[in-house]
NUSE-664145 format. One record per residue (C-alpha): x, y, z. Coordinates in steps of 0.001 Angstrom, whole numbers, plus 500000, padded with zeros to 6 digits. Example, Ala and Ser with C-alpha at 12.3 -4.5 7.8 and 13.67 -1.06 7.14 Angstrom:
! residues 2
512300495500507800 513670498940507140 
! end
This chain:
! residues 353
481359527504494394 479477524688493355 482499522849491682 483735522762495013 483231519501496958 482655519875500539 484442516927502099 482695515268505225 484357511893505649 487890510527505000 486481508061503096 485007510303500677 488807512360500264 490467509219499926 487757508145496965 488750511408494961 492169510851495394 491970507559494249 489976508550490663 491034512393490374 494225513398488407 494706516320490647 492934516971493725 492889520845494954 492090520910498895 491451524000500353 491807523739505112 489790526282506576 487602526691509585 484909528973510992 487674531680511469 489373531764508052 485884530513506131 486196533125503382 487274531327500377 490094533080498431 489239534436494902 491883532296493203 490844528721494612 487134530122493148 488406530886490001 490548527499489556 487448525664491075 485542527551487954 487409527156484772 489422523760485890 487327521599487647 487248518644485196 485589514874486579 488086512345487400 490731514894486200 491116517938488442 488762518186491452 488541521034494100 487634520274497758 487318522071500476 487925520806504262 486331522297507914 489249521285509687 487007521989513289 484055519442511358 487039517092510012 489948516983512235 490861513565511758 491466514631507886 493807517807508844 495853515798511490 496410513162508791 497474515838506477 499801517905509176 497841520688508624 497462523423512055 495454525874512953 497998528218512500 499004527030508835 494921527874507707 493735528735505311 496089525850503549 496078524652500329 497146520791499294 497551519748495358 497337516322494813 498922514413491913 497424510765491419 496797510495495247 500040512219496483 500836515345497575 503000517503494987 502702520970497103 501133522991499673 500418526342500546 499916527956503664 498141531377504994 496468531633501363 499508532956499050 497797533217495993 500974533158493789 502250530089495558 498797528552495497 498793529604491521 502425528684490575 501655525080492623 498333524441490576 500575525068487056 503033522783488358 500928520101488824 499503520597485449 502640520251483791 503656517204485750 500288515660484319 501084516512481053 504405515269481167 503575512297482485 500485511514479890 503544512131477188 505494509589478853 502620506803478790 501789507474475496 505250506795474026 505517503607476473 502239502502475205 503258502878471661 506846501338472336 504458498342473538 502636498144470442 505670498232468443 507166495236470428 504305493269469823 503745493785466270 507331492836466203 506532489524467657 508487489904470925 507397489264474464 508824489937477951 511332487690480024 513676487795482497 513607486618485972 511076488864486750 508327487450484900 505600488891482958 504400491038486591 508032492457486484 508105496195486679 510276498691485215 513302498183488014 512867494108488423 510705494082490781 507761491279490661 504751491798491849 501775489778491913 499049492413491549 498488496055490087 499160498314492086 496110501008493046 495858504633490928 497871507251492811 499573504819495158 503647502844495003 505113499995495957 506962500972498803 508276497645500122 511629499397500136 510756500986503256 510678498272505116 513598498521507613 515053494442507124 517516494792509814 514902494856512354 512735492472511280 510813489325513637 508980486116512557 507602484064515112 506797480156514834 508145480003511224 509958476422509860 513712477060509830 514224474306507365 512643477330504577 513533480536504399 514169483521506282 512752486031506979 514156488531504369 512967485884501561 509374487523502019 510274491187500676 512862489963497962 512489491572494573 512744488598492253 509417486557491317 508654483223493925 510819480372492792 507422478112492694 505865480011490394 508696480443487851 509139476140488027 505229476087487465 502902475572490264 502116471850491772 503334469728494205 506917469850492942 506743473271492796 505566474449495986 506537472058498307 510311472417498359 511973470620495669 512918473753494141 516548474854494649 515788477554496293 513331477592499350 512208481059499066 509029481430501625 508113481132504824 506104478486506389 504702478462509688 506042475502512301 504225473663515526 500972475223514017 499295477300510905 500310480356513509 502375483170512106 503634486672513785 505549489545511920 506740492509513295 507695494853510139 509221498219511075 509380500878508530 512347502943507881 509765506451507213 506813507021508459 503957505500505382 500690505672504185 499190501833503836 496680501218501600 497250497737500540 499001494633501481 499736492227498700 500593488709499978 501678485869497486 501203481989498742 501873479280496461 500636475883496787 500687472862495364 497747471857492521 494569470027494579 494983466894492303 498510466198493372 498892462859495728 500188462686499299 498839465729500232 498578465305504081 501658467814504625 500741470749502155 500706474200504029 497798476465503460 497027479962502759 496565482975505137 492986482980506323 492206485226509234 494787488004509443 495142490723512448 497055493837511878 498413495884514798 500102499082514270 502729501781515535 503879498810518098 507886499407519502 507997495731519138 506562492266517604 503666490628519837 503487487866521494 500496485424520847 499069485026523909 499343489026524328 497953489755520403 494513488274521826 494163491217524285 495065493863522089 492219495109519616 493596494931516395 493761498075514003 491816495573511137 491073492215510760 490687490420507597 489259487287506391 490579486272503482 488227484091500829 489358481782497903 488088484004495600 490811486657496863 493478484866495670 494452485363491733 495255481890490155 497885482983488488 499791484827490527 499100483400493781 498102486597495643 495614488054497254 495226491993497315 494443492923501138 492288496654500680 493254498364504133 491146500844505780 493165503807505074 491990505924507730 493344503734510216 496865503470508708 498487507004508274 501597508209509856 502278504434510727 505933503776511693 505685499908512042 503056496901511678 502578493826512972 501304491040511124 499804488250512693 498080485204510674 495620483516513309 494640480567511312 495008478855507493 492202477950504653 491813474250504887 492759471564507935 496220471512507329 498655472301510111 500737475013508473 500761478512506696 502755479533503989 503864483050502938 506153483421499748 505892486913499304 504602490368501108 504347493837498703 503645497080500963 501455499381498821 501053503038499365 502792506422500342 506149506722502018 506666510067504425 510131511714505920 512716509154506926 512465508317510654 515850508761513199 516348505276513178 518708505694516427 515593505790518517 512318504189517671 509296506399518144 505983504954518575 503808507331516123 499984508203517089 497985506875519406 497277503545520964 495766500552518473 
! end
């Protein structure tokens, strides 16, 4: 029993997810408390740090946690594995051959998967010592199916971008002289920083306008519907701008400062009505947030407060600096993508921001 964690805070689950291989969570409550001789036995002989961790859940002390995780009263006790933050399998009403089958699964998976990194990671070598280097449109943050991305993405979690439904997206008070906006989840690496950042780069005498900049003011809201249900954890949003010693710089947009986030809403906000609605999280953004390279800033959300979410609202209140507009090139959802959603009817999912 005592390599069994007794979770007490979503936080703390979320944490082992986040730096344990494979995470073994046993639901229970005062009624099905007695612990099944299996889960004591893997807890025993497998419980390895950072590796494969066994946790147990009072779903009456932690309901939050068992809501998040669809687990019912009548499913207890239930078993979840865990493989690098997602779930691989569950089992419900204690089955200890399901719960011992899903537990060698997992374990293969892991194994497979190490075998797969390895040979990458040698591959890589082998490229190097052969003296070539990556290109392509994509860029050096290009990842295995061309997608660029301007940060790494978090242990156990995906870029699921994809499941952004485009057809029903809304941007309010952007410049219609840039792009659209569709330009904001497109695959390829920002056309400023492939020409090399600096006033020429970032200010629109590129061919192709590929961001978004804000219009009568630095104000920006976007209404992004998702085409599953998701798991947020982080936001990664890429703004380019031009170098500070470039001339004539009266006109040069800034970057996202203060940023609300608003979720499950059926549709976008207005402005005057997003400052009477509490906000699900509100960040303030620093310069130190924003890699030089890359020109993106990894936004950590609170990811308690964004599970089961069905759409999001984005809403950028003000800008870094005393210029008049905002600029967005680029937004990368990061997280955990659920069942597809019947997108004939739009459901507002969970309760009230």
């Amino acid at each position: 029993m005592s390599n069994i964690v007794e979770i007490t805070s979503a936080d703390q689950l979320s944490s082992l997810l986040s730096s344990s291989r494979i995470v073994i969570a046993n639901f229970y409550s005062a009624a099905t408390q007695s612990m099944s001789p299996l889960y004591e036995q893997i807890a025993l002989s497998s419980s390895v740090p950072n590796k494969v961790t066994c946790v147990k859940v009072d779903t009456e002390q932690q309901p939050q946690i068992a809501q998040s995780h669809n687990v019912t009263t009548s499913d207890l006790p239930a078993f979840i594995v865990f493989l690098q933050g997602k779930v691989e399998d569950r089992v419900n009403r204690a089955n200890n051959q399901k719960l011992s089958e899903a537990v060698q699964k997992a374990n293969a998976v892991t194994k497979a998967n190490a075998t797969t990194k390895a040979n990458a990671v040698n591959k890589g070598n082998a490229a190097k010592s052969g003296g070539s280097s990556s290109s392509g449109s994509g860029g050096a943050n290009a990842s295995a199916d061309g997608t660029w991305r301007g940060a790494d993405l978090p242990r156990g979690y995906g870029d699921i971008t994809e499941q952004v439904d485009v057809r029903g997206l809304d941007l309010l008070n952007s410049d219609t002289e840039f792009g659209g906006v569709r330009t904001l989840f497109e695959k390829t690496q920002p056309s400023a920083l492939a020409a090399g950042k600096g006033k020429r780069a970032a200010s629109g005498s590129t061919s192709t306008e590929d961001w978004v900049e804000s219009d009568v003011d630095e104000q920006l809201m976007l209404y992004l519907p998702f085409t599953s249900t998701i798991k947020a954890h982080t936001i990664h949003i890429t703004s380019c701008l031009p170098s500070p010693d470039e001339d004539d710089d009266e006109d040069a947009p800034m970057r996202p400062k203060t940023i609300r986030l608003y979720t499950n809403r059926q549709h976008n906000l207005g402005f005057e009505e997003a400052e009477d609605i509490p906000p699900t999280q509100v960040i303030e953004l620093k310069p130190s947030d924003w890699d030089e390279k890359t020109s993106t800033a990894k936004v950590e959300l609170r990811f308690v407060k964004f599970q089961n979410i069905s759409s999001m609202v984005l809403f950028v209140v003000d800008g870094d600096g005393d210029g008049e507009k905002t600029r967005i090139d680029r937004l990368r959802i990061i997280g955990d993508a659920g069942e597809k959603r019947d997108m004939g009817k739009l459901e507002k999912i969970g309760d009230d921001p």
